[in-house]
C-alpha positions as CSV (number, residue, x, y, z in Angstrom):
1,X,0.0,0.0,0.0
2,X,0.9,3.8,-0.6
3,X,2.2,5.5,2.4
4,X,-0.5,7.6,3.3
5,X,1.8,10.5,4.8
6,X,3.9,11.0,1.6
7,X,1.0,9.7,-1.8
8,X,3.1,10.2,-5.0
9,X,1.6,12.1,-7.8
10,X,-0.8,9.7,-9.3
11,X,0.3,8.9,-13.3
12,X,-0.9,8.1,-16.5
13,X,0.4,4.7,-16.8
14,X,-1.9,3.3,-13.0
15,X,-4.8,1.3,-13.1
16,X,-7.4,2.4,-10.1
17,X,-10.5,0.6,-9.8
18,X,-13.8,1.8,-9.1
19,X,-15.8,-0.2,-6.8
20,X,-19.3,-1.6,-8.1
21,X,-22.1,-2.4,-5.7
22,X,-25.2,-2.4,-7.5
23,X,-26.0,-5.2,-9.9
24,X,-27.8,-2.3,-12.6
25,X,-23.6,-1.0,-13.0
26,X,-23.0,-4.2,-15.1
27,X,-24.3,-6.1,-17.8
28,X,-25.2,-9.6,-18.3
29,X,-22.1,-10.0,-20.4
30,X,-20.0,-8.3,-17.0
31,X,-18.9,-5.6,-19.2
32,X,-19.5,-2.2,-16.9
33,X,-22.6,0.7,-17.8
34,X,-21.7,4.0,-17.5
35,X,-23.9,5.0,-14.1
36,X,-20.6,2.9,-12.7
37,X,-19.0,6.4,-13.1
38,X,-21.1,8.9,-12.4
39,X,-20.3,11.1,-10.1
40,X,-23.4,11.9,-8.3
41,X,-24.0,13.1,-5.7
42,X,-20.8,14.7,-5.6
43,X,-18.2,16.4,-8.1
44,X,-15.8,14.1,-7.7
45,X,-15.4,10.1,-8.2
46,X,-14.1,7.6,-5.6
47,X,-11.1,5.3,-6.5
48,X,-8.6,2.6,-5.3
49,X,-4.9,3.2,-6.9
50,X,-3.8,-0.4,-6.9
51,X,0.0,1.0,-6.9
52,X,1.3,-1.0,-4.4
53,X,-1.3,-3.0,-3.3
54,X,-1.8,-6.7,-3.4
55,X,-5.0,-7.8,-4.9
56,X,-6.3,-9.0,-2.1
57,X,-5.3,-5.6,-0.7
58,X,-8.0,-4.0,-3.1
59,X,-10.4,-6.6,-2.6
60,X,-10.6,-5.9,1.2
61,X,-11.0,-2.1,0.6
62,X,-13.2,-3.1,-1.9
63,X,-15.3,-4.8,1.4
64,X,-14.5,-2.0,3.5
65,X,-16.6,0.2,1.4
66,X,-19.3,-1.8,0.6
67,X,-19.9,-2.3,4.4
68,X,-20.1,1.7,4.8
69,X,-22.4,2.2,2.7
70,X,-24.3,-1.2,3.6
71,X,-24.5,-2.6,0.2
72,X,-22.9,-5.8,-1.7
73,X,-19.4,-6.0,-3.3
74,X,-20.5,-7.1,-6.7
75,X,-16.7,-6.4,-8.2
76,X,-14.4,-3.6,-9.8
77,X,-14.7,-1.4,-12.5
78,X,-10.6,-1.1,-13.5
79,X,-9.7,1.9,-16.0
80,X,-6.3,3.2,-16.1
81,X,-6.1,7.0,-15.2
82,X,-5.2,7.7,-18.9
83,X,-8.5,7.1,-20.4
84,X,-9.6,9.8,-17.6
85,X,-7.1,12.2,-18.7
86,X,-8.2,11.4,-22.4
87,X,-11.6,13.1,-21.1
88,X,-10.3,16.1,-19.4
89,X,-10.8,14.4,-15.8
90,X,-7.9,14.6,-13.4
91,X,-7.0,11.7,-11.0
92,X,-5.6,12.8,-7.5
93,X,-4.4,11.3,-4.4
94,X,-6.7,11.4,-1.7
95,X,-5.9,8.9,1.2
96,X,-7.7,8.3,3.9
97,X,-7.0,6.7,7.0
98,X,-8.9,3.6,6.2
99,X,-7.1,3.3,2.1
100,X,-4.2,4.9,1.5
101,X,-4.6,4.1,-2.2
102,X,-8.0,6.2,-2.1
103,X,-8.3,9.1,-4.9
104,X,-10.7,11.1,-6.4
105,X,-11.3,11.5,-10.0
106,X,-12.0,15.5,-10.3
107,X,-12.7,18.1,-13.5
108,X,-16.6,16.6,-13.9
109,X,-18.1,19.1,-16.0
110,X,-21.6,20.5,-14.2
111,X,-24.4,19.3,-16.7
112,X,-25.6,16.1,-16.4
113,X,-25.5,14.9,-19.8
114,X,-21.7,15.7,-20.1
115,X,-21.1,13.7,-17.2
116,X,-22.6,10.7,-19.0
117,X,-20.6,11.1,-21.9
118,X,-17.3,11.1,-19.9
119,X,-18.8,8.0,-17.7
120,X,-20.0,6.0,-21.4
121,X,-15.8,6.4,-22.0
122,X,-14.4,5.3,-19.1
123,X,-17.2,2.6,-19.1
124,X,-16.3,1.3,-22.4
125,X,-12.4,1.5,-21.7
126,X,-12.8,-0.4,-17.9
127,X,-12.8,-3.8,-17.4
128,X,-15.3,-5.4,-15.0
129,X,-13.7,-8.2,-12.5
130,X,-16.4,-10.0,-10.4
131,X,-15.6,-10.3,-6.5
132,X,-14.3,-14.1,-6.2
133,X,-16.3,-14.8,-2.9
């Protein structure tokens, strides 16, 4: 895992993954819909860096967060932060105590109907792993 006092610059060249909890975020052929990436509520977009991590490192953040929010891991939505770039989004460290590999996908443009467009990219760039439990 990242050290959580010193986060390098997050680059190009990473894979983060975003974590999918609701079973309407992917189709029956496990490839990922765009709501996956939406932002909403909020202006910017939680993500796991997997820098340093083990995968069963992101698969037990992965948990973490579906148990705050009381919902079911379903699996991971991974995009590498250059597809983001490619739609004028930025990807920046943002760790928190509980995952230090946490950022935040920022630059969402206000309407809603941009937002989708950016989200139907990254959706069709991701790829969808299932949680192996």
């Amino acid at each position: 895992m990242i050290d959580p006092n010193n986060p390098p610059s997050v680059e190009a060249d990473e894979v983060v993954a975003r974590y999918v909890m609701q079973r309407r975020h992917v189709r029956a052929n496990n490839t990922v819909k765009p709501d996956a990436f939406i932002p909403h509520p909020h202006r910017e977009l939680s993500v796991t860096r997997h820098r340093g991590a083990a995968e069963e490192e992101i698969w037990a953040i992965g948990k973490q967060v579906a148990a705050q929010r009381a919902k079911p891991l379903m699996g991971r939505a991974d995009i590498e932060v250059a597809a983001c770039e490619t739609q004028g989004l930025l990807v920046k460290a943002a760790p928190l105590p509980e995952n230090p590999n946490h950022a935040n996908v920022t630059g969402w443009p206000r309407e809603k109907h941009e937002q989708k467009h950016r989200a139907m990219e990254l959706a069709n760039r991701a790829m969808f792993t299932q949680y192996p439990e």
